[in-house]
PDB file of the backbone (N, CA, C, O) and the ligand in Angstrom, with CONECT records:
HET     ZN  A 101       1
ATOM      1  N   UNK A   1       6.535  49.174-101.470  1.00  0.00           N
ATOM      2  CA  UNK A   1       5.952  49.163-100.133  1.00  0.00           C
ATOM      3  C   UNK A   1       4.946  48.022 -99.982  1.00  0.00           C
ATOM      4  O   UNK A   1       5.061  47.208 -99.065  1.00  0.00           O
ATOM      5  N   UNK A   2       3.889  47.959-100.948  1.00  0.00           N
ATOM      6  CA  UNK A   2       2.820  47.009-100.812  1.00  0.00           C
ATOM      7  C   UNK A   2       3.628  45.646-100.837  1.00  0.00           C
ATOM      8  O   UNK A   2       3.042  44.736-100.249  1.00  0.00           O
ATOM      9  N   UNK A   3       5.127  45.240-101.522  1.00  0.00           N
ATOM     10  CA  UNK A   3       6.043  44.209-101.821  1.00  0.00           C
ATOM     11  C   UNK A   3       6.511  43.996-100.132  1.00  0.00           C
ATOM     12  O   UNK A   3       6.413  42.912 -99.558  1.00  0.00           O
ATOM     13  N   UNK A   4       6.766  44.614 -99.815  1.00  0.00           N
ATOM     14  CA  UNK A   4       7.366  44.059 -98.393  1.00  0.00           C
ATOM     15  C   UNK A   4       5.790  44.099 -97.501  1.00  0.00           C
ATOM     16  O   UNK A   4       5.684  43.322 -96.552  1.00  0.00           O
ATOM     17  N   UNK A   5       4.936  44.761 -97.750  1.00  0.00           N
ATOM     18  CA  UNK A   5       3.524  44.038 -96.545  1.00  0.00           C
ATOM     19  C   UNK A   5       3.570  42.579 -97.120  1.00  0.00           C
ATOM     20  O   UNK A   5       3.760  41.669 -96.314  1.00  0.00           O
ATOM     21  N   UNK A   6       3.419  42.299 -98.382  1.00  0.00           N
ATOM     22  CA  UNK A   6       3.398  40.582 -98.984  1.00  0.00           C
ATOM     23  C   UNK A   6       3.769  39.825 -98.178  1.00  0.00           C
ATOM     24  O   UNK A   6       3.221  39.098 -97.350  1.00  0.00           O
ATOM     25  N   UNK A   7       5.321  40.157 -98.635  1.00  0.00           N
ATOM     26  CA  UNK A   7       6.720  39.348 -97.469  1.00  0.00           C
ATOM     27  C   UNK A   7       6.418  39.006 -96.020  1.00  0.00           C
ATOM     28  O   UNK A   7       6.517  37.937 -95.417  1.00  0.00           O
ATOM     29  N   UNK A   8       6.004  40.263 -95.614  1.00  0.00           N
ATOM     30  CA  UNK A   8       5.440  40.103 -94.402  1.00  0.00           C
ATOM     31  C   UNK A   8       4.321  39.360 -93.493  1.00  0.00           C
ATOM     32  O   UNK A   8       4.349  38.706 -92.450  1.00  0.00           O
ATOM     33  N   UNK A   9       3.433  39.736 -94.302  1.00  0.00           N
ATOM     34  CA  UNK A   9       2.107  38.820 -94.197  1.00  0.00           C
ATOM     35  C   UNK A   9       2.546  37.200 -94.299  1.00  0.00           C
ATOM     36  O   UNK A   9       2.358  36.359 -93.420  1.00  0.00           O
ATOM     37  N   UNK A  10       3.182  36.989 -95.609  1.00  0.00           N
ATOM     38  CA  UNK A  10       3.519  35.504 -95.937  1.00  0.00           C
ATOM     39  C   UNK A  10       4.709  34.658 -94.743  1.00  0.00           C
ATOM     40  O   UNK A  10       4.915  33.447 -94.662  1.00  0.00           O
ATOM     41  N   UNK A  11       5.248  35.605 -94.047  1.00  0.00           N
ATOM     42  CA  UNK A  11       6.160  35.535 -93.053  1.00  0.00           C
ATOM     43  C   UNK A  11       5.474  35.389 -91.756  1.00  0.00           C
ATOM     44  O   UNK A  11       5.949  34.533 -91.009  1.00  0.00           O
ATOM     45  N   UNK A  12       4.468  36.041 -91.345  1.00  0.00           N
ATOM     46  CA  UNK A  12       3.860  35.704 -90.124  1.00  0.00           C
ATOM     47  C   UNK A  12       2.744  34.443 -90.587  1.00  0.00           C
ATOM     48  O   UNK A  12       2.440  33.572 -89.772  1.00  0.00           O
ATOM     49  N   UNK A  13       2.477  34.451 -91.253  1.00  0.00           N
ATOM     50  CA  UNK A  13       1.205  33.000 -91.780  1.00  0.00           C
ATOM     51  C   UNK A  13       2.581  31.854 -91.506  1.00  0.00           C
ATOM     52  O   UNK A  13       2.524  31.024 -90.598  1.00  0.00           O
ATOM     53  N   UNK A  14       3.624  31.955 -92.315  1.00  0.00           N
ATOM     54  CA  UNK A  14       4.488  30.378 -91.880  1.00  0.00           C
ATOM     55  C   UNK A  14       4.920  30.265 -90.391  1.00  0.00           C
ATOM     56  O   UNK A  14       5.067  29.230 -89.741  1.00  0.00           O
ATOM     57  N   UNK A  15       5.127  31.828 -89.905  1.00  0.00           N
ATOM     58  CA  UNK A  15       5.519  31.458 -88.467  1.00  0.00           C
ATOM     59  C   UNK A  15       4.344  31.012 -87.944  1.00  0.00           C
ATOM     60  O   UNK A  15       4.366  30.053 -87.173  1.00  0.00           O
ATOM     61  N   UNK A  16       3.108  31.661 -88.296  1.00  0.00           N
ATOM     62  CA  UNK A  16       2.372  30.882 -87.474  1.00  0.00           C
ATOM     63  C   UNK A  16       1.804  29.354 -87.752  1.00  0.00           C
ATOM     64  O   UNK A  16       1.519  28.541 -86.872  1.00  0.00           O
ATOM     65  N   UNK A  17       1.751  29.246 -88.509  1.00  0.00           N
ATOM     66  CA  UNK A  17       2.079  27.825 -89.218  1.00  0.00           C
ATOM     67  C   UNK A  17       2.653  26.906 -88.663  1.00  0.00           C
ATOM     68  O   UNK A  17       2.288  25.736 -88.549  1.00  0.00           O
ATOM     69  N   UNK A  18       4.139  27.715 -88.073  1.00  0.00           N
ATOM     70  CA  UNK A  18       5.551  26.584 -87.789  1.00  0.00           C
ATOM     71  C   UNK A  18       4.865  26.190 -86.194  1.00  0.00           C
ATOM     72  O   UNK A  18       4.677  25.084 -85.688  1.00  0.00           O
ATOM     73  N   UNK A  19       4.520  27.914 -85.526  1.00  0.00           N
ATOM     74  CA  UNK A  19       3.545  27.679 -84.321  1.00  0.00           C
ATOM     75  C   UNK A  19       2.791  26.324 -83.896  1.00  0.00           C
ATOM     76  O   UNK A  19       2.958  25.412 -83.086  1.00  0.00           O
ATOM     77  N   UNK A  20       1.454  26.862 -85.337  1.00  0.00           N
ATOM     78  CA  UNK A  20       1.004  25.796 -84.468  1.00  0.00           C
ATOM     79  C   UNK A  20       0.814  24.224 -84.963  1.00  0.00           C
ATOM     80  O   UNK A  20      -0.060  23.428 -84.621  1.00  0.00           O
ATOM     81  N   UNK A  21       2.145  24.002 -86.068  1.00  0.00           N
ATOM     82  CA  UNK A  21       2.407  22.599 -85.925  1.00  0.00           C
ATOM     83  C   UNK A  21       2.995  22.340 -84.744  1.00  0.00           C
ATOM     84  O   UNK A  21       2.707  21.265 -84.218  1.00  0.00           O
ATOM     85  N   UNK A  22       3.863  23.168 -84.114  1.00  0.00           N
ATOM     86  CA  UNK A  22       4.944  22.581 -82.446  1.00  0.00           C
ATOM     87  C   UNK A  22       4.144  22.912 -81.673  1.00  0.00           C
ATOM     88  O   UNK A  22       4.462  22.169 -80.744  1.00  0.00           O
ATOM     89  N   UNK A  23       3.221  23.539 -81.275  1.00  0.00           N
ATOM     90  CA  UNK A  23       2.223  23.431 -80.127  1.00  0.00           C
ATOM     91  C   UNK A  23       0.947  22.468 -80.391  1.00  0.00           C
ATOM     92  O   UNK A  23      -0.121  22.771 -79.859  1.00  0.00           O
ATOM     93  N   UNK A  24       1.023  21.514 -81.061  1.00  0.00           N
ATOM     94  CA  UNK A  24      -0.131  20.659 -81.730  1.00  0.00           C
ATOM     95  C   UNK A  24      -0.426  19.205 -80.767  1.00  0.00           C
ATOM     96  O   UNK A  24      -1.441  18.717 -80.270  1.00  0.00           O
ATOM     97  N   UNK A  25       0.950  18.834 -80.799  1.00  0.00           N
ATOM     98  CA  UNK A  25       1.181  17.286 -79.970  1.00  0.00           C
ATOM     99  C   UNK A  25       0.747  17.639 -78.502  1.00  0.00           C
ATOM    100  O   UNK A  25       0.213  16.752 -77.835  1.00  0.00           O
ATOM    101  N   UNK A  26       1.036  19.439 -77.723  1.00  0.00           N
ATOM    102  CA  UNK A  26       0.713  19.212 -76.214  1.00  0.00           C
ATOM    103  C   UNK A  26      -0.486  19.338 -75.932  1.00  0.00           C
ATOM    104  O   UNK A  26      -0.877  19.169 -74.777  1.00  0.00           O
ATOM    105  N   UNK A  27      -1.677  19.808 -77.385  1.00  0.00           N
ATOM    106  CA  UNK A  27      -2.758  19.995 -76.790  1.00  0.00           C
ATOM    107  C   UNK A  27      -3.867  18.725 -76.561  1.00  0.00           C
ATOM    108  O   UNK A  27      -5.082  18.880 -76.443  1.00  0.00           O
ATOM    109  N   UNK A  28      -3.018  17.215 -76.521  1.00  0.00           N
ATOM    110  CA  UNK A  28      -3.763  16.370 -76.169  1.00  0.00           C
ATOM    111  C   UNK A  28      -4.232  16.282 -75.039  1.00  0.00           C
ATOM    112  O   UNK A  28      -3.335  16.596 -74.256  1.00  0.00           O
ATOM    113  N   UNK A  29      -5.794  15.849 -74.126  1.00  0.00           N
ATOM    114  CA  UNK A  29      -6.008  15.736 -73.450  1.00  0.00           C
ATOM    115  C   UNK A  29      -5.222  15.370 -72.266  1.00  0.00           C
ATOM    116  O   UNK A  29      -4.169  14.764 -72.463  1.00  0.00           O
ATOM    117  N   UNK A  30      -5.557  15.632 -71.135  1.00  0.00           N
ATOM    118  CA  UNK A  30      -4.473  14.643 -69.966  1.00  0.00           C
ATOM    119  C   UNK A  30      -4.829  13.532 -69.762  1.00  0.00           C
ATOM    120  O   UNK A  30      -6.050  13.592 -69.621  1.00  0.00           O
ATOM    121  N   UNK A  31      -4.391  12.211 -69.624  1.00  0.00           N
ATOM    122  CA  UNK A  31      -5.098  11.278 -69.352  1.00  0.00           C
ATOM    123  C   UNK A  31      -5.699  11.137 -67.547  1.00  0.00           C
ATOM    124  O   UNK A  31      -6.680  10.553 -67.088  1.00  0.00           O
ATOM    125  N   UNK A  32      -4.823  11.792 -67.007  1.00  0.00           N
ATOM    126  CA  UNK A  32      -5.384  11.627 -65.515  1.00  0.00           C
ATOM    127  C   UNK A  32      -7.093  12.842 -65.558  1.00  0.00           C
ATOM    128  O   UNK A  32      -7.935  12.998 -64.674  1.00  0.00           O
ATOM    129  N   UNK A  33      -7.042  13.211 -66.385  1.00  0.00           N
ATOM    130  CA  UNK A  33      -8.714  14.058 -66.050  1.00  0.00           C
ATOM    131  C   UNK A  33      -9.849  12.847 -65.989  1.00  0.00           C
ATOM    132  O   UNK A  33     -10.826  12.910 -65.243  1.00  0.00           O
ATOM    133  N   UNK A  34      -9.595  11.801 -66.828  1.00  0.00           N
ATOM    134  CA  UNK A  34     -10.509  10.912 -67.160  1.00  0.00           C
ATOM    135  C   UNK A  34     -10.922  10.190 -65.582  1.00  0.00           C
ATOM    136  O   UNK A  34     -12.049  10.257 -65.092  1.00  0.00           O
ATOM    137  N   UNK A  35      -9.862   9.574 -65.008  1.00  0.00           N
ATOM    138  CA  UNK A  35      -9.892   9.046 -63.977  1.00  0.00           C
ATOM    139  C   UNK A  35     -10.270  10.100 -62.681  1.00  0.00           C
ATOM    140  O   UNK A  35     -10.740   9.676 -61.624  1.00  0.00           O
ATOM    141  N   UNK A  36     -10.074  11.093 -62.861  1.00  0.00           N
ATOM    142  CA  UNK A  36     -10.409  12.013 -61.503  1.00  0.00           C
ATOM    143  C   UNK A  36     -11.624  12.053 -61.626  1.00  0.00           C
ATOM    144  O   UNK A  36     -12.154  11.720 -60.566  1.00  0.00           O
ATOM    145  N   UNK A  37     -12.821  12.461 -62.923  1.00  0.00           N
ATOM    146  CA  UNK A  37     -14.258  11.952 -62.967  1.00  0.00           C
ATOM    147  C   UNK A  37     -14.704  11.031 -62.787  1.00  0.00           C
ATOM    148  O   UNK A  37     -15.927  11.129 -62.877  1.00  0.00           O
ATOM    149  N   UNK A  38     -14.337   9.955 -62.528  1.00  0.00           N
ATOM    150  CA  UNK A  38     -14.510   8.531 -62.485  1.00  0.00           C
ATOM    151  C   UNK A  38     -15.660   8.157 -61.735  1.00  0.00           C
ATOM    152  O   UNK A  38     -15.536   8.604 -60.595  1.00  0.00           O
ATOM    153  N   UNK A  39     -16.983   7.381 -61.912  1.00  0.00           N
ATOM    154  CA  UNK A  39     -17.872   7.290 -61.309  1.00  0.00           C
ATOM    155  C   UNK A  39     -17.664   6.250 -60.116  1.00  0.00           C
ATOM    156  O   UNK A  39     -16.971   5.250 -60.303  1.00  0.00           O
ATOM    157  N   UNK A  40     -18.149   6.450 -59.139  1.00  0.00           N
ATOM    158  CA  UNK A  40     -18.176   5.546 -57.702  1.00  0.00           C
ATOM    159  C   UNK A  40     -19.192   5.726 -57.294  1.00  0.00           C
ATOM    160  O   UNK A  40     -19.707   6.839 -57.183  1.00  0.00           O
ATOM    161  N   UNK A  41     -19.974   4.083 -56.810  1.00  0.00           N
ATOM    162  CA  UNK A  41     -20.960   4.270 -56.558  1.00  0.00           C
ATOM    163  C   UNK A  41     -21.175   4.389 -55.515  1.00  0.00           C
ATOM    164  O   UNK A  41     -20.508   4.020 -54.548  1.00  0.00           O
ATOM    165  N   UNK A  42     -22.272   4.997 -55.558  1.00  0.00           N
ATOM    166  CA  UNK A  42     -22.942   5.894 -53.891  1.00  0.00           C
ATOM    167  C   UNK A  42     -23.729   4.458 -53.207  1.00  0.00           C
ATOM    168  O   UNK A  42     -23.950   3.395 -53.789  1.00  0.00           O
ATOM    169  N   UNK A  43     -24.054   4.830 -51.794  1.00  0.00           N
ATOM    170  CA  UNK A  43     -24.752   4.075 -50.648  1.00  0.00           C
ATOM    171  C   UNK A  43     -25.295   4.956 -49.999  1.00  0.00           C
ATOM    172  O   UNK A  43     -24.770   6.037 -49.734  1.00  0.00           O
ATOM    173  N   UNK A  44     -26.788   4.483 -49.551  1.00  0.00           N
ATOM    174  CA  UNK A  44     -27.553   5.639 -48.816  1.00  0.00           C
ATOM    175  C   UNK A  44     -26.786   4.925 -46.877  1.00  0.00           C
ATOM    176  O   UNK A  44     -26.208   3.838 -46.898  1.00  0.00           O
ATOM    177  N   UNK A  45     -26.837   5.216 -46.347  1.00  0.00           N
ATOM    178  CA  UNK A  45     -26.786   4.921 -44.427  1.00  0.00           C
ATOM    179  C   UNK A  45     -28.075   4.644 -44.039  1.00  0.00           C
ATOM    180  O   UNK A  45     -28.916   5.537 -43.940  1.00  0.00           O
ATOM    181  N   UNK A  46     -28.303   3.509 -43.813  1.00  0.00           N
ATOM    182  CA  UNK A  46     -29.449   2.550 -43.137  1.00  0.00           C
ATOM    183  C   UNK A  46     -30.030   3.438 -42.830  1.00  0.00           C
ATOM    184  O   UNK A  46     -31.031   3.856 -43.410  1.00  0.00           O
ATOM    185  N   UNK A  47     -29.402   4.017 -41.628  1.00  0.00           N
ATOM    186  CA  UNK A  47     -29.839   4.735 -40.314  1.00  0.00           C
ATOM    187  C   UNK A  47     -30.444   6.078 -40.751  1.00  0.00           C
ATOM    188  O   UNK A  47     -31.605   6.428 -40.534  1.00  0.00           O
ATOM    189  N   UNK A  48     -29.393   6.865 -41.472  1.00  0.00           N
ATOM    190  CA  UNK A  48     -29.780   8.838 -41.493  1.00  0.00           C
ATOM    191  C   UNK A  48     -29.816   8.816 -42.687  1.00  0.00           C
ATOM    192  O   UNK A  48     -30.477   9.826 -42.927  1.00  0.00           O
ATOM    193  N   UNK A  49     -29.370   8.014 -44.384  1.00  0.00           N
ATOM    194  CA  UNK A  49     -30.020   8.261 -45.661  1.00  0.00           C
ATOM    195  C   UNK A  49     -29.112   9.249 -45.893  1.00  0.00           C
ATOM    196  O   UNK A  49     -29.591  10.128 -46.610  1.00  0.00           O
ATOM    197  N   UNK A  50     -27.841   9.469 -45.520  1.00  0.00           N
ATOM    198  CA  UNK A  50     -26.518  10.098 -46.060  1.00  0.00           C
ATOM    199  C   UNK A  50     -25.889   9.098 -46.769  1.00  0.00           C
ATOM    200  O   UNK A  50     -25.581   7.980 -46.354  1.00  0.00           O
ATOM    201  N   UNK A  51     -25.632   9.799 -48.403  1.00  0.00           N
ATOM    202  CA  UNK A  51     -25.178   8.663 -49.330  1.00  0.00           C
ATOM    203  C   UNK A  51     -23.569   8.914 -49.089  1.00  0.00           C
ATOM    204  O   UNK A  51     -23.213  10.026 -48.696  1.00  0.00           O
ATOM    205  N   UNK A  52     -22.723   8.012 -49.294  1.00  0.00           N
ATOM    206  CA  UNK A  52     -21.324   7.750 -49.053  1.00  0.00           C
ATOM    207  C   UNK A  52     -21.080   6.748 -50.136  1.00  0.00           C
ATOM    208  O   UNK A  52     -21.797   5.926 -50.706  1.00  0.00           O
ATOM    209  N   UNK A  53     -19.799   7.105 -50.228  1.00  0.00           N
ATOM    210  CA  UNK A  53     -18.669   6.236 -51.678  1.00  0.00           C
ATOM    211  C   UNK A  53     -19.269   4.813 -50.844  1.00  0.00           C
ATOM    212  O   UNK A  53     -19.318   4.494 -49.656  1.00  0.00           O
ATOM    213  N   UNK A  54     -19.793   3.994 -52.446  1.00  0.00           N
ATOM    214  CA  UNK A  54     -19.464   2.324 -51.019  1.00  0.00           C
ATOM    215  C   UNK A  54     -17.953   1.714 -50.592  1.00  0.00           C
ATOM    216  O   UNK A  54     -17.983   1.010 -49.582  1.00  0.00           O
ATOM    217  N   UNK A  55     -17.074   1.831 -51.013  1.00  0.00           N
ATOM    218  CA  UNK A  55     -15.875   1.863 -50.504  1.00  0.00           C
ATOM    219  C   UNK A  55     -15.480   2.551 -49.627  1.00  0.00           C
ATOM    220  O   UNK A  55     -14.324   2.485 -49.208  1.00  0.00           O
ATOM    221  N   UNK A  56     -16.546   3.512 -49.087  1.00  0.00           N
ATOM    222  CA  UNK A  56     -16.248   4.009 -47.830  1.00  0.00           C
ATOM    223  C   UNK A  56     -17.380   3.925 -46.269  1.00  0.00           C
ATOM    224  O   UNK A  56     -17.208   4.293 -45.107  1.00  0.00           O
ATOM    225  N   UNK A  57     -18.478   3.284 -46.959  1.00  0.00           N
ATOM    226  CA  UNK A  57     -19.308   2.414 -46.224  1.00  0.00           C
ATOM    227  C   UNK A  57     -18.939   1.719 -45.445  1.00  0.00           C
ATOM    228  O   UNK A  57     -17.916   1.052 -45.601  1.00  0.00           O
ATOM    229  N   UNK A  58     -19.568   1.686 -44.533  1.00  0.00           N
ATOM    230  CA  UNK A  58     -19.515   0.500 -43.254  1.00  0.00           C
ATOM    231  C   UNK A  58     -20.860  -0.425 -43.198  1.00  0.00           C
ATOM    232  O   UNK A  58     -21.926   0.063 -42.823  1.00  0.00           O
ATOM    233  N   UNK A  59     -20.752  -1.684 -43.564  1.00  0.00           N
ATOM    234  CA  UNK A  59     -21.419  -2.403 -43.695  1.00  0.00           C
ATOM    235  C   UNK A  59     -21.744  -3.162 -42.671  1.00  0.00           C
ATOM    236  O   UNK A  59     -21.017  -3.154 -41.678  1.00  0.00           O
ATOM    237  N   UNK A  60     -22.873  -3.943 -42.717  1.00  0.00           N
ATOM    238  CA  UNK A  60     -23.307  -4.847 -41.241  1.00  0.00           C
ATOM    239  C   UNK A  60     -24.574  -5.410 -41.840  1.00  0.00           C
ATOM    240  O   UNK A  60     -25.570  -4.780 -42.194  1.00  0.00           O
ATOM    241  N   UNK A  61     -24.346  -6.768 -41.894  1.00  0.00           N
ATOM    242  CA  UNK A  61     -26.036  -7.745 -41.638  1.00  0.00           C
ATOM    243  C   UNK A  61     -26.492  -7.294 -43.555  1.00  0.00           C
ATOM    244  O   UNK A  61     -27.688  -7.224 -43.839  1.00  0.00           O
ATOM    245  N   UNK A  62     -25.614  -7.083 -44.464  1.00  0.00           N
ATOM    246  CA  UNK A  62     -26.576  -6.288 -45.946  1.00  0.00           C
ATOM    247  C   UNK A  62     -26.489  -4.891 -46.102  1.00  0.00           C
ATOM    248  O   UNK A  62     -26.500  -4.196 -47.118  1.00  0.00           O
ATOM    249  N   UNK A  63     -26.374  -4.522 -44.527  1.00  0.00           N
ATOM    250  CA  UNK A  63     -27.151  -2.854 -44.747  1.00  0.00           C
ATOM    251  C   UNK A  63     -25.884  -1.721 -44.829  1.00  0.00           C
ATOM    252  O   UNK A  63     -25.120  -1.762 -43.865  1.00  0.00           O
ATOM    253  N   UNK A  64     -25.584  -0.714 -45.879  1.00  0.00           N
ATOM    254  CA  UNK A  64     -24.389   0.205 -45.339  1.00  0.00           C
ATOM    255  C   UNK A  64     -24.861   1.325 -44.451  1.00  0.00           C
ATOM    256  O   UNK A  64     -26.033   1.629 -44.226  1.00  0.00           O
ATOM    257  N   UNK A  65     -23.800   1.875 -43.994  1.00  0.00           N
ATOM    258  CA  UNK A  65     -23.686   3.130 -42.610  1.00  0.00           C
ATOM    259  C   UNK A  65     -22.526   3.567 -42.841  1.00  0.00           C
ATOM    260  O   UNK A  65     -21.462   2.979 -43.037  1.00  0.00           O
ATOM    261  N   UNK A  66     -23.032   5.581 -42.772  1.00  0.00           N
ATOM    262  CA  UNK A  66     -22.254   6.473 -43.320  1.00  0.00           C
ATOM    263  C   UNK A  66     -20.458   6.251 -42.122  1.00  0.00           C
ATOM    264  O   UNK A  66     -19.252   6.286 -42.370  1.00  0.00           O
ATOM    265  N   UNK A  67     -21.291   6.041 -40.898  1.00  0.00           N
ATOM    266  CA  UNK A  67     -20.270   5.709 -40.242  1.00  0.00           C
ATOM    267  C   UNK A  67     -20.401   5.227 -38.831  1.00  0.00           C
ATOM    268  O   UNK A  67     -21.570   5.007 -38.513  1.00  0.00           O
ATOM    269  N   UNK A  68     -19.306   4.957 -37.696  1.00  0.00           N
ATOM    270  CA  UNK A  68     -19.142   3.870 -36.963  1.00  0.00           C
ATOM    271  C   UNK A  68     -20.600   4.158 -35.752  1.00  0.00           C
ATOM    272  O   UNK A  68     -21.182   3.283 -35.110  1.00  0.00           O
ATOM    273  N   UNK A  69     -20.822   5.336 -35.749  1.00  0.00           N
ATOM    274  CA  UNK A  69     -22.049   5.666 -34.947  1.00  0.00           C
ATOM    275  C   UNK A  69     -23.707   5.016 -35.469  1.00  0.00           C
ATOM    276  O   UNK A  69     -24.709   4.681 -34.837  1.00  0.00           O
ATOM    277  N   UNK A  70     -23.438   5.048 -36.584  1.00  0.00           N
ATOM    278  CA  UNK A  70     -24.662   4.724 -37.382  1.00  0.00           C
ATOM    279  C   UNK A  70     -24.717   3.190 -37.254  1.00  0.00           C
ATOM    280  O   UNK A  70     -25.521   2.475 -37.852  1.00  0.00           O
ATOM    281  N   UNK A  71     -23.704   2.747 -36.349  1.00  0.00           N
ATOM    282  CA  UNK A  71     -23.875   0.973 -37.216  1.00  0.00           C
ATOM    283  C   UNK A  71     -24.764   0.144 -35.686  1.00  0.00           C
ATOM    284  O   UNK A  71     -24.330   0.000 -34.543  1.00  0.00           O
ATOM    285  N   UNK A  72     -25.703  -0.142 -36.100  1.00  0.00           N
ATOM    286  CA  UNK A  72     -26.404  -0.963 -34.855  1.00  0.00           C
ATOM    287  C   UNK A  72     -25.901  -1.055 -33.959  1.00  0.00           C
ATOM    288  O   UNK A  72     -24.716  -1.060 -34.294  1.00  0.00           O
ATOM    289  N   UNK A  73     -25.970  -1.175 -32.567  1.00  0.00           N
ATOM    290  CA  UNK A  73     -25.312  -1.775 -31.474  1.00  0.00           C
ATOM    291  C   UNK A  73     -25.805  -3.201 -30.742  1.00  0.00           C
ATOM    292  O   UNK A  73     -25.852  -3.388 -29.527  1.00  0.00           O
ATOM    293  N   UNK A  74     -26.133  -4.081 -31.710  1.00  0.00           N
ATOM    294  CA  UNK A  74     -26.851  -5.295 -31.163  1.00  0.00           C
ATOM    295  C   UNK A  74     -25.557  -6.102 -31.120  1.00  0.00           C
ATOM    296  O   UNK A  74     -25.145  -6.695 -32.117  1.00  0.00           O
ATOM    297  N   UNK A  75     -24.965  -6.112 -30.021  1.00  0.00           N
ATOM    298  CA  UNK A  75     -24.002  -6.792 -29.990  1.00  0.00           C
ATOM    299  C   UNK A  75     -24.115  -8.225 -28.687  1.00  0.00           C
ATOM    300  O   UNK A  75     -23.177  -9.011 -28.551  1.00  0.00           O
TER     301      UNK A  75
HETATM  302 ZN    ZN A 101     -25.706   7.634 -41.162  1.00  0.00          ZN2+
END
């Protein structure tokens, strides 16, 4: 009896073994997580001091603005 718990025991240790050599390679990181954190830098709005992506800034004269209302009207 205690001969087949052995067997047994030594039988689930290789399966798990076989486990988790084949589940080993998927637990690499994703590479797209890296880029979804990705820092972008902020801009405060001249006008109201709401920071915005600067790629999503509206610029005029140096100064950014959160948006088309905020941008001077000295036209
Ligand atoms: Zn603004």
């Amino acid at each position: 009896m205690l001969f087949r718990l052995v067997i047994l025991v030594a039988l689930v240790l290789v399966g798990w073994y076989l486990f988790r050599k084949l589940t080993a390679p998927t637990q690499t990181p994703p590479d797209n997580s890296r880029s979804r954190g990705e820092y972008r830098p902020m801009v405060a709005c001249e006008r109201c001091g709401v920071h915005v992506p600067a790629d999503q800034a509206l610029t005029r004269g140096g100064a950014s603005y959160c948006c088309r209302d905020h941008l001077p009207d000295d036209r």
